[in-house]
N, C-alpha and C positions, 0 to 999 in steps of 0.2 A: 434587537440584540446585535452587540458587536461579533464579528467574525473575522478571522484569520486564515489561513492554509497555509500550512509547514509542510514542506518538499522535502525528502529527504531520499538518499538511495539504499536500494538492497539488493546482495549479491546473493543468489542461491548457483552454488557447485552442481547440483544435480535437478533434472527436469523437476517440475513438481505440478501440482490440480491447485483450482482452487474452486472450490462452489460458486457458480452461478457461469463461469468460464466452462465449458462448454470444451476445451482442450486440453492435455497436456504441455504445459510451456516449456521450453529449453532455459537451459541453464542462461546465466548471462544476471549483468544486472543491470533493476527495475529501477524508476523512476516513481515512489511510493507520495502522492499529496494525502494531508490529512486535513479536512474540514474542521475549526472548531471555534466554539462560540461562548463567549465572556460571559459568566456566571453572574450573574446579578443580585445584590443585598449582602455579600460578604462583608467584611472586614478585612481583605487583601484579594490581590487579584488573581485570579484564577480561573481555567477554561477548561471546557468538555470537549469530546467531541462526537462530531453530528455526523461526520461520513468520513471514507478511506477509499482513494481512487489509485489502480494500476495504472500506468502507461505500458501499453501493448505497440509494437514487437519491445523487447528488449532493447537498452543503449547500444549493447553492441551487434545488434542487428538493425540499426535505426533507418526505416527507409520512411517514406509516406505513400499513403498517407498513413498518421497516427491512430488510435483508438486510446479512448479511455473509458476504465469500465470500475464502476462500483460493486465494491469487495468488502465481504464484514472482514472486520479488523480482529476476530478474533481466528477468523481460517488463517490471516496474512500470517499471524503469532505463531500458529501450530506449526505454518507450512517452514519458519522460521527453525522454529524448534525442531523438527525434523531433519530439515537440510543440514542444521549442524550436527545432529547425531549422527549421520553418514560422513562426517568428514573425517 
């Protein structure tokens, strides 16, 4: 299988959890990769994906060293949709 990972960031305004994180994280914005790997037998191209990684501390607290920690991307979603309903 072919694979990719798409970086992208995300700002949350307010602290938030996320399952398997183990803390409360400060607001600040995250550095989100997403894992994802080329569908095979289609008729056009297209991709899944396989994993969804945080970058810990936040950008704007950026010291080292780093951590990276695997996150279901559907807690990322909620905690998404949450922080914007607080705003």
């Amino acid at each position: 299988m072919t694979t990719r990972t798409r970086s992208s960031t995300t700002r949350f305004a307010a602290p938030f959890t996320l399952r398997g994180i183990g803390q409360t994280l400060p607001a600040g914005e995250y550095r989100i990769d997403r894992d994802e790997e080329l569908i095979d037998g289609l008729s056009w191209i297209a991709h899944r994906s396989v994993a969804t990684y945080i970058h810990l501390p936040s950008i704007d607290r950026a010291s080292r060293p780093t951590q990276i920690v695997e996150i279901d991307s559907n807690d990322l979603e909620a905690a998404i949709v949450k922080d914007n309903a607080t705003q």
